[in-house]
N, C-alpha and C positions, 0 to 999 in steps of 0.2 A: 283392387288397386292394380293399376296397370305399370309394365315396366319401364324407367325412366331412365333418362340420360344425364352424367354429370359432365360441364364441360372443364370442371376441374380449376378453375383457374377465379378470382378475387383478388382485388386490390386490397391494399391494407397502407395503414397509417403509420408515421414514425414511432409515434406514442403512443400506441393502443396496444396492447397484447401479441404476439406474434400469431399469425394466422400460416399454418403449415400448409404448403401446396401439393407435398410431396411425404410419404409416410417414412424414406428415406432422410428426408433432411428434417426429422422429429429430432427434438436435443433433450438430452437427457434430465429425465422428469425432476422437480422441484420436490419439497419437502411432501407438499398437495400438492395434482395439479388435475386441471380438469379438461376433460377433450369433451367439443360437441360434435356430433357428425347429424346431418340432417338429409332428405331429399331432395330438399328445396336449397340446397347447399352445393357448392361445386368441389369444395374442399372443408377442410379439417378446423376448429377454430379450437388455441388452445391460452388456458388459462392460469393464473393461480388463484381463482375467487369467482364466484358467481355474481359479485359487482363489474368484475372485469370482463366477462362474457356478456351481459346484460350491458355497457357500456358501446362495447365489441359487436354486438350482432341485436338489436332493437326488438326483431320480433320473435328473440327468446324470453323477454319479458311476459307475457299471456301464458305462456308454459308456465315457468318458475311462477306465477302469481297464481292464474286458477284450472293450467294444466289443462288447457287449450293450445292444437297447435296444426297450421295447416297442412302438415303432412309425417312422414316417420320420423322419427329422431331417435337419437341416443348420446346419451348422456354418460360420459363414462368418469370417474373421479378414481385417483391414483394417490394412494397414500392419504387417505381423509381421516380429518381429525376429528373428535368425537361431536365437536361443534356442528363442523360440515355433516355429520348423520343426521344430526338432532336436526338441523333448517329445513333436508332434501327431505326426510321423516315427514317431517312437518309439511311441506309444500307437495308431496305426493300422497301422502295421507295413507303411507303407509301403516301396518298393524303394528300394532308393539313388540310383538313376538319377535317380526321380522327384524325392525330395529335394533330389539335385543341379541340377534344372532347378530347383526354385522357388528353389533360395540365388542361383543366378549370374540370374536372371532371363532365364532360357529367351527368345527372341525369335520364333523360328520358330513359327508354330501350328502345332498337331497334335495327332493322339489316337492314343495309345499304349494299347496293352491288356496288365496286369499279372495273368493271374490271376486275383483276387477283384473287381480296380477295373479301370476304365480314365483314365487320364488324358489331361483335359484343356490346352491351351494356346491362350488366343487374347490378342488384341491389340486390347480396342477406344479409339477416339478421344476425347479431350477438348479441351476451348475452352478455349485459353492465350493470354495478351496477352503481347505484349513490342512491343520499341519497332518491329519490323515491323508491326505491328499485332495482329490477330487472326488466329491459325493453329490449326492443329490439332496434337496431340503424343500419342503412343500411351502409355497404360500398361497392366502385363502382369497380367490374370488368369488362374488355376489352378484346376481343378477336379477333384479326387479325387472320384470317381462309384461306389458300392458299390451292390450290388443294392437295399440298404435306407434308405441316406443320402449324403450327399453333403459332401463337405469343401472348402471353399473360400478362396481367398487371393486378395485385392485389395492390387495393391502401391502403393495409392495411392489415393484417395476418387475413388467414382464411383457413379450412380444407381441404374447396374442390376439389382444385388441388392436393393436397396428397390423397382425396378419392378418384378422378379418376384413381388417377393411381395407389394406390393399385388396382382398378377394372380392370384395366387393364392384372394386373398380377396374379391377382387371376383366368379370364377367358384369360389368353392367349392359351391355346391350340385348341379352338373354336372360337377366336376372330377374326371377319375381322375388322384389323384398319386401319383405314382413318382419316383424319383429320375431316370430316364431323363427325365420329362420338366421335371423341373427344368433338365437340362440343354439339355436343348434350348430352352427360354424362354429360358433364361440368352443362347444362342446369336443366335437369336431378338429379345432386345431390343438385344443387342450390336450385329446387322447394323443394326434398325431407327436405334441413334441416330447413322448417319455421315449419315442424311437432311436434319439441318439444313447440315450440312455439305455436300452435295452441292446442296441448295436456294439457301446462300449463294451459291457458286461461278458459280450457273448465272445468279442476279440479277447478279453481277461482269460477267460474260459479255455477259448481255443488254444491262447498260449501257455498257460498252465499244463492244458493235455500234453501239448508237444513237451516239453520240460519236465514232464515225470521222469521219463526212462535215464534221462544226463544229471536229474540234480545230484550235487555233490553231498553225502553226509552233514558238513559241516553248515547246508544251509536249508535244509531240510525246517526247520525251524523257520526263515525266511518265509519258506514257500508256504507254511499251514498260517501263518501270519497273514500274506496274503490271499491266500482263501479264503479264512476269517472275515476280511473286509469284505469280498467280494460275495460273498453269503449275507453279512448283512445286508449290502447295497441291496441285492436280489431282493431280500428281506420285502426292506423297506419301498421299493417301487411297487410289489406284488401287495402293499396296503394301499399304499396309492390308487392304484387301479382294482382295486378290488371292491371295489361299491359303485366305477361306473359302471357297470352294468345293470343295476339296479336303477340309477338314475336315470341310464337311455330308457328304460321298460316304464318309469314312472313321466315323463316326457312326454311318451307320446301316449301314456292318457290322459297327461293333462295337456295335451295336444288337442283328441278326441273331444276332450272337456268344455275346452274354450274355444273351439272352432273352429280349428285349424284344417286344412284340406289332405287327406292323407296324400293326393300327390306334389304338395307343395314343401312339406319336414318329412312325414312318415316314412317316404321309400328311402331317406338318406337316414333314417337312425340304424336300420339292420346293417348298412356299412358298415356306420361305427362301433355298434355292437362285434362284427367282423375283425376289426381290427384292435377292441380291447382282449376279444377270446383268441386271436395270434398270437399278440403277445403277451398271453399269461403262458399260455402253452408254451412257448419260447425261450418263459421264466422259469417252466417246470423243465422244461429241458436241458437248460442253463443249470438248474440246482440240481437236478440227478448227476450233469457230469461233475459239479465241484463235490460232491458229496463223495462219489467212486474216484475223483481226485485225494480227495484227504484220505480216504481207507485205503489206497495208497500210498500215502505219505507216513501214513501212519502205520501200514506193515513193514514197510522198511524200515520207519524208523523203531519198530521192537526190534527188527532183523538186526539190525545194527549194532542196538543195544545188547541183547542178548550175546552177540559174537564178542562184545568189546566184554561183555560179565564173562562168559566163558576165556578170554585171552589173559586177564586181571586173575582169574580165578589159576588155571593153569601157572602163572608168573609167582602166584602167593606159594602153590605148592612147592613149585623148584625152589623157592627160600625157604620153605618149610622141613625139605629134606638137606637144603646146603645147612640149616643151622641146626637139624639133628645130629649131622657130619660131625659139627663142630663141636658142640655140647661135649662128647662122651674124651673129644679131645680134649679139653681144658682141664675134665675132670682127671685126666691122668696124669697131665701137665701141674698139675693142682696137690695131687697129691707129694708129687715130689717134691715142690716149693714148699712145703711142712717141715719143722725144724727135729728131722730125724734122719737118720743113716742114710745115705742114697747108695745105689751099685756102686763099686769101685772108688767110693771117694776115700780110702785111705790110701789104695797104690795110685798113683801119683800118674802111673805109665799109664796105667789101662783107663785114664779116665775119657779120652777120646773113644773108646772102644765101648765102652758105658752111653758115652752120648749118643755114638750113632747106633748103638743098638735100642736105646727108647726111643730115637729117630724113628727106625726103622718099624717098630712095634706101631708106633702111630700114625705112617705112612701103609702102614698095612693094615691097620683100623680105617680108613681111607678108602683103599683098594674096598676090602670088605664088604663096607657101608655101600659103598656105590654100585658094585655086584649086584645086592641086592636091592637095593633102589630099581636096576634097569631090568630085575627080572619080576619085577611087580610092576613095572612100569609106571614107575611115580617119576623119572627122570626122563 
């Protein structure tokens, strides 16, 4: 196949489907919705129904009926219902297995080789808010790969098949395209978009470290909270990406398998392989520093603790000796409120002289007590 040129541009009808000129002015995909890209095509033709595409462009009837077609094509469906499997199944003559993995939404990546096709399964990442904040959440794409086209399922809106194929038309005057290396782009931009995600992680990271040495006590708690999260986030990208690599290695033998030219996909898998073992390294990197983050956060926060046990403890003691003080006083105090003789209560004169002299006795029980208190140092 030699490489061709698109001139990009097609008229279109008022009433017929919208035909996208532009991967920019794509509008926001329908419940299904179906893209064709072709060679013999200058742009994008998009749908919500393979009546409306078949309506829309004539000679993708021969494909859709007996999977004839005069040159590459791909086929991409975005949010398919179990119907839309079951017709494309049926009109591809796909395996059942395969079928079965896109109805139950296959999790595992991997590349399976069926005969005519091989299929695809991978898992890339999107930016979802919830009230944890900003994480990441995997949705599953599929890719039926045929020597001559390519069939694909997005179970959910995501950029990638729009980045391919602006890539496409950005290097079309140099590009040899095949369907192997559709896939492999496909692969390709998948790996590249966990970067912002691995980029965010490592700013968390970075700012955590700065913010050890000033956090305040009272938010010390805050801070392991936010670790927390950003340890799972790590988590969870480092599953994500932890089976392509397995996948690039299985690719390109079933590259080798099906004929593919190793300087056509093979020189660009070890890239990608490249760039998923960066950024795992970059994830181990990222989790040794939250990890020496938290056992920081967490010696200070025993440091802390401990100081505040030890200050409570000290505080219980000085009540412990203020109300020993006091005890042996009420008990003298106690006994004189007993309904018996006290000093002086019959001369009448000396009963002040009585008073301040038990005054003084338990002013000097006082003095005593305290003495000894500070020469044991319990005060």
């Amino acid at each position: 196949m030699k490489p061709f040129k698109l001139p990009w541009r097609v008229p279109k009808t008022a009433k017929e489907p919208q035909i996208i000129s532009d991967e920019k002015d794509l509008i926001p995909p329908e419940p299904t919705q179906l893209t064709f890209f072709s060679s013999q095509l200058d742009s994008c033709i998009q749908a919500s129904s393979l009546d409306d595409l078949k309506a829309l462009y004539e000679p993708l009837c021969p494909l859709l009926e007996d999977r004839t077609y005069g040159g590459l094509w791909w086929l991409d469906v975005t949010a398919p219902s179990e119907d839309d499997i079951e017709t494309l199944s049926r009109i591809f003559n796909l395996h059942p297995l395969t079928t079965e993995d896109i109805k139950i939404r296959e999790t595992r990546e991997k590349i399976e080789l069926f005969g005519p096709y091989y299929f695809l399964s991978l898992r890339p990442a999107r930016r979802v808010e919830s009230d944890e904040g900003v994480r990441t959440s995997p949705i599953n794409v599929y890719a039926v790969v045929f020597r001559d086209g390519v069939l694909s399922f997005s179970m959910g809106s995501n950029p990638h098949v729009g980045h391919v194929r602006s890539r496409i038309k950005e290097h079309q005057s140099h590009l040899y395209l095949t369907s192997d290396w559709i896939c492999y782009a496909l692969i390709d931009d998948i790996v590249d978009g966990f970067a912002p995600f691995i980029s965010r992680v490592e700013q968390g990271v970075d700012t955590m470290e700065d913010s050890v040495s000033i956090t305040r006590p009272d938010d010390i708690g805050l801070a392991l909270q936010q670790i927390y999260r950003c340890r799972k986030e790590v988590l969870h990208i480092r599953q994500l990406l932890n089976d392509k690599t397995d996948v690039i290695r299985c690719f390109a033998r079933h590259c080798d398998a099906f004929g593919a030219s190793p300087s056509q996909v093979g020189l660009y898998l070890s890239d990608i392989q490249d760039h998923v073992l960066t950024m795992m390294a970059n994830l181990d990197a990222a989790e040794q520093m939250l990890s020496r983050g938290q056992s920081k956060y967490l010696s200070q926060l025993s440091f802390d603790s401990t100081r505040m046990r030890n200050q409570i403890s000290h505080a219980l003691s000085r009540l412990t000796v203020i109300a020993g003080i006091v005890v042996p006083l009420q008990f003298v105090t106690g006994l004189f409120g007993m309904n018996v003789t006290v000093p002086a209560q019959a001369d009448k004169a000396d009963s002040l002289t009585a008073w301040f002299s038990i005054l003084g006795v338990l002013v000097a029980l006082v003095v005593v007590f305290f003495v000894v208190a500070r020469r044991l140092r319990i005060l």
